[in-house]
C-alpha positions as CSV (number, residue, x, y, z in Angstrom):
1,X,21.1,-5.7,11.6
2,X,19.2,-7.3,14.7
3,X,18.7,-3.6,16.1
4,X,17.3,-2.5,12.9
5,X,14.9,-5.3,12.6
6,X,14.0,-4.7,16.5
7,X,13.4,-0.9,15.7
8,X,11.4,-2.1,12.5
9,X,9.3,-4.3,14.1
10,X,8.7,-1.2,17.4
11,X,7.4,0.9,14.3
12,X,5.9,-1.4,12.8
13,X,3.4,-2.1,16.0
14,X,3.1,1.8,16.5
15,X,2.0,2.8,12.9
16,X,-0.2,-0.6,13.5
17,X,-1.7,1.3,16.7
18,X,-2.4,4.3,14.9
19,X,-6.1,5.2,13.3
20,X,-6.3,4.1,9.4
21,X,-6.8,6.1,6.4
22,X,-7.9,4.8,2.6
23,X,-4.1,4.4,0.7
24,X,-4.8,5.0,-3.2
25,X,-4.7,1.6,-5.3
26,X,-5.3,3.3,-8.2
27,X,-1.4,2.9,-9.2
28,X,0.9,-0.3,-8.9
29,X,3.0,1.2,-6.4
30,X,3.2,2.6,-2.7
31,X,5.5,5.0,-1.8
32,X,6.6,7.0,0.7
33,X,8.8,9.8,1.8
34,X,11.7,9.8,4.3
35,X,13.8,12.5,6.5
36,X,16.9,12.1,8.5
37,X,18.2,15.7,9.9
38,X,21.3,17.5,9.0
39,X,24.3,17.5,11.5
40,X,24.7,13.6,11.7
41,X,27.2,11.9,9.9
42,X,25.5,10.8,5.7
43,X,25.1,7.3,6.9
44,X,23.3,8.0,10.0
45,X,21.2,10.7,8.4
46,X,20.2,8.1,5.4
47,X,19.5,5.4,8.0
48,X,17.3,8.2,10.1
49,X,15.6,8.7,6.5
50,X,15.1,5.5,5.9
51,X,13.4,4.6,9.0
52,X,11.2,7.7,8.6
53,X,10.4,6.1,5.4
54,X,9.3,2.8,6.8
55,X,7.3,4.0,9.2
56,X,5.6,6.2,6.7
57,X,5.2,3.6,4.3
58,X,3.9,1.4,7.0
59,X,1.1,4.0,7.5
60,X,0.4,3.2,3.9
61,X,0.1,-0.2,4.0
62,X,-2.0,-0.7,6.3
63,X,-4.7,2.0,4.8
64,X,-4.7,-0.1,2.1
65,X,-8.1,-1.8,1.9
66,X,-8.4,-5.7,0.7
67,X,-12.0,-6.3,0.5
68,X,-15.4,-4.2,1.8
69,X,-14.6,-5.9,5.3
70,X,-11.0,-6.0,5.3
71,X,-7.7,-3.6,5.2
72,X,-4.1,-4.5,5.1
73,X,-4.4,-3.6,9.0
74,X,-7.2,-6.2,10.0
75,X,-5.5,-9.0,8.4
76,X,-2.1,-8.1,10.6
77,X,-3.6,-8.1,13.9
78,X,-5.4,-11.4,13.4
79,X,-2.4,-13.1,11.7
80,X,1.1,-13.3,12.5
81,X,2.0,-15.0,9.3
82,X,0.4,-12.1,7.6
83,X,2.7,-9.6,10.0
84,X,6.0,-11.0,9.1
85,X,5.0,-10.9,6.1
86,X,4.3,-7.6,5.3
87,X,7.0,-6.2,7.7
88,X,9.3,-8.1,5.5
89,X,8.0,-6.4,2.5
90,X,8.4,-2.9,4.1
91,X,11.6,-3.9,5.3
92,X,12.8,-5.0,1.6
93,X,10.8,-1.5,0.0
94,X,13.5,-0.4,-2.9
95,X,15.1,3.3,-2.4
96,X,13.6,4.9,-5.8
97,X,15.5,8.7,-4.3
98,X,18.4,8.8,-2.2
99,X,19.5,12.9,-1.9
100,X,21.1,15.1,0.6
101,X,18.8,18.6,0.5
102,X,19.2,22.0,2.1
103,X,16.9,20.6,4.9
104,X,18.6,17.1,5.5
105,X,18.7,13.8,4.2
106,X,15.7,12.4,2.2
107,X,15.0,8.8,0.6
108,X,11.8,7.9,-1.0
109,X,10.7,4.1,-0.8
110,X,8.3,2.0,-3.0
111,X,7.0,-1.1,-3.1
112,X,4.5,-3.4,-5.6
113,X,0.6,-3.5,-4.6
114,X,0.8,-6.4,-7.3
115,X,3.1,-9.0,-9.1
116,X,5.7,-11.1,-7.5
117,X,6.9,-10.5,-3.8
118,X,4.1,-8.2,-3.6
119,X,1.5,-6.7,-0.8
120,X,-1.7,-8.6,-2.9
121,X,0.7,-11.5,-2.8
122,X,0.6,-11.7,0.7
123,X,-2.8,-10.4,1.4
124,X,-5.1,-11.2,-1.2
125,X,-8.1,-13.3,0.0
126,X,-7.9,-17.3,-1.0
127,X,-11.4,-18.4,0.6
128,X,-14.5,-17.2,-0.5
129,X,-15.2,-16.4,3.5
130,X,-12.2,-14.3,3.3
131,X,-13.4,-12.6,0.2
132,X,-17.3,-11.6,1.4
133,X,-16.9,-12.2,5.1
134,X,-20.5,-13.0,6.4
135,X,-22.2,-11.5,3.3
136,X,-21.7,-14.1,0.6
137,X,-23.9,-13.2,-2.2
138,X,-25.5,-15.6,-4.9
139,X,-24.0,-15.2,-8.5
140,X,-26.0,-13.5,-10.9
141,X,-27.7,-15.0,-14.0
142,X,-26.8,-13.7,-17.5
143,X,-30.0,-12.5,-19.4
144,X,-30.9,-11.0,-22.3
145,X,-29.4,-11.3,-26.1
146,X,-25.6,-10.7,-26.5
147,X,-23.2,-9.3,-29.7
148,X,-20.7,-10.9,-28.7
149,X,-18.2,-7.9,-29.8
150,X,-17.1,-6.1,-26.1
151,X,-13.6,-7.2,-25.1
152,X,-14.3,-5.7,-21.3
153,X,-16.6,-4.0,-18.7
154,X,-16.3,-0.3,-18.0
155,X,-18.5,0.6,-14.6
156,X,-18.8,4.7,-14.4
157,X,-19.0,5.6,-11.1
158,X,-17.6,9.0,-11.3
159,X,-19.2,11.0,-8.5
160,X,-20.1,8.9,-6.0
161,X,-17.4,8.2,-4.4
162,X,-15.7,4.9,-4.9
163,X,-12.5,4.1,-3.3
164,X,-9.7,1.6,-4.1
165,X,-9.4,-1.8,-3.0
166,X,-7.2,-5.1,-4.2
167,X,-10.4,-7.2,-4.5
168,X,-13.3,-5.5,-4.8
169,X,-16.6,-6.9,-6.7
170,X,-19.9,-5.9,-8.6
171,X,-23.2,-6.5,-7.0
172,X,-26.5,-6.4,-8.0
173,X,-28.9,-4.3,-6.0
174,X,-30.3,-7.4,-3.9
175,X,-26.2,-8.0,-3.3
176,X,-26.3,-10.9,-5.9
177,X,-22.3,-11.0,-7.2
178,X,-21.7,-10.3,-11.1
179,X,-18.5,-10.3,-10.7
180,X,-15.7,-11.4,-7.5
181,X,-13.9,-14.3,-6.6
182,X,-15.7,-16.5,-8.7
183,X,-15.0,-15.0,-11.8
184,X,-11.3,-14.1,-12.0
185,X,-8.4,-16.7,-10.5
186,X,-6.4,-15.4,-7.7
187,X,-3.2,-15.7,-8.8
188,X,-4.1,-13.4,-11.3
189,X,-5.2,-11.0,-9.2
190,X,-2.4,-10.8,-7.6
191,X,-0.4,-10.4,-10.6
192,X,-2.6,-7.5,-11.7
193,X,-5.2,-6.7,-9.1
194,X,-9.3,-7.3,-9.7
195,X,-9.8,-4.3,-11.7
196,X,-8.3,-1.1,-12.6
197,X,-8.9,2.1,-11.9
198,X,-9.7,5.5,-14.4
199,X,-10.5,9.0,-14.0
200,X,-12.5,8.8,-17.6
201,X,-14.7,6.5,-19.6
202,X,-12.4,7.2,-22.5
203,X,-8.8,7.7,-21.0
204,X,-6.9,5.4,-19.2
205,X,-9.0,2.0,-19.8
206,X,-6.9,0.2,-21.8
207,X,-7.1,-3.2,-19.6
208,X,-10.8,-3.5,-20.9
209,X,-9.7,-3.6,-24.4
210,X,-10.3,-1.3,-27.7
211,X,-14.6,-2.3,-27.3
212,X,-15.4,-2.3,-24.1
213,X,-18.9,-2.4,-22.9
214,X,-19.7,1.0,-20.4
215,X,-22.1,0.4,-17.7
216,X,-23.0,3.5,-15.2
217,X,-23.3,2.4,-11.8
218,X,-26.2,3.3,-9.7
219,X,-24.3,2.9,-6.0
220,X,-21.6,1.7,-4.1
221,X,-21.8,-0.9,-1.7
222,X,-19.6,-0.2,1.1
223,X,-17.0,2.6,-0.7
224,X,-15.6,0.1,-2.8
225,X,-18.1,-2.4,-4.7
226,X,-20.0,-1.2,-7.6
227,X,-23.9,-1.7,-7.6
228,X,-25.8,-2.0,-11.4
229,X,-28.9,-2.6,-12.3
230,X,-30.5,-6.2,-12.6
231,X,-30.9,-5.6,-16.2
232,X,-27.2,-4.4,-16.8
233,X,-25.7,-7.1,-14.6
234,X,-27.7,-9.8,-16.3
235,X,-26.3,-8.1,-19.9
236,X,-22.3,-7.9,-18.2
237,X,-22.9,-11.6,-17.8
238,X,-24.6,-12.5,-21.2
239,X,-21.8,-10.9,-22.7
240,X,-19.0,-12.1,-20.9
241,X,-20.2,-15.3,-21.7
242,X,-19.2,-15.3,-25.6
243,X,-16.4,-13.7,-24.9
244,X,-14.8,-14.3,-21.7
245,X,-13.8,-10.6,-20.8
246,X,-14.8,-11.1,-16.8
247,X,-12.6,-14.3,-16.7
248,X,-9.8,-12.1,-18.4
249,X,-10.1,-9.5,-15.5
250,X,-11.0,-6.9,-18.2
251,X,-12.5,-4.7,-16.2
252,X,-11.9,-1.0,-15.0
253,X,-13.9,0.7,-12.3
254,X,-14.2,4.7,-12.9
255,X,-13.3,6.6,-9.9
């Protein structure tokens, strides 16, 4: 067991050392392919797998971006808390495929972006530093009459390429927040992430509820944070106010 952790840890560091990509958010899940090479015995081929697995699912985790300013990767080379952490996490990943191919031996490991003993758990921001870094915005003001009948926020940004993050937020275009830390408790964001994630206005949005209000974005700030207009932030809020949807986390970010 102490070797394994040692070799762990050895490929932990290198997958660490290596350049970072974007990891996908969009599910609840990360997981990650293994190989171990025929003419070994089944349980050293499995354990090969498996530690091709980790190391995989390592490179994973730490593409996975937090905020704007941070990834999974940033907050593991400032933090050793953070390291342990997370190398624990990768180290308990659950074998979801276990086969013997043609080619070798193959697992497939996963582990929870959110919920209990999850990456968010360990990760997610709990100071509004953390959160902004040096850009903490003002909050925006609601404005404007409201109907009081929208149950979430829809922001379309189809096209212009958003990518995924655990905590991302919506700014206004002079980077006042409509909605971040403020607005939705972190232990529930770690429970189900800031916002999810669609392909379609229509499909795949059920976590804003059946009337929720659809807001086309008119840029992203830093790949991850939606930017509206003053006028439509200043509605988000008006509306939110009657009816709490931003406070729920009922809101869904179109990819």
């Amino acid at each position: 067991m102490k070797k394994l952790i040692v070799m762990l840890t050895a490929l932990f560091m290198v997958a660490m050392s290596c350049v970072a990509f974007a990891t996908d958010l969009s599910g609840n899940t990360i997981t990650a392919d293994g190989y171990g090479q025929l003419g070994q015995a089944a349980p050293m081929g499995y354990r090969a797998a498996v530690l091709d697995a980790q190391r995989n699912l390592l490179e994973q985790v730490k593409g996975a971006q937090i905020t704007a300013d941070t990834t999974v990767e940033n907050m593991v080379t400032t933090s050793d808390v953070v390291r342990s952490r997370v190398t624990g996490l990768v180290r308990g990943a659950q074998i979801v495929v276990k086969e013997k191919t043609a080619d070798g031996y193959h697992v497939v490991l996963e582990m929870p972006v959110y919920g209990a003993g999850s990456l968010a758990e360990s990760v997610m921001p709990q100071t509004t530093q953390q959160y902004y870094g040096s850009r903490v915005p003002v909050q925006a003001q609601p404005s404007g009459p409201a109907t009081g009948t929208y149950t979430g926020v829809i922001i379309d940004c189809s096209g212009m390429g958003l990518s995924t993050a655990m905590a991302p937020a919506i700014f206004t275009p002079d980077h006042q927040v409509v909605y971040g830390l403020e607005s939705f408790s972190r232990s529930e964001a770690v429970n189900r992430g800031y916002v999810g994630y669609s392909k379609s206005p229509y499909t795949g949005v059920e976590r804003a509820g059946a009337n929720p209000l659809i807001i086309r974005a008119i840029a992203i700030d830093r790949y991850v944070s939606p930017v509206v207009s003053a006028a439509d932030a200043g509605r988000i809020l008006a509306e939110s106010q009657v009816t709490g949807f931003l406070a729920k986390g009922n809101v869904v970010f179109v990819r």
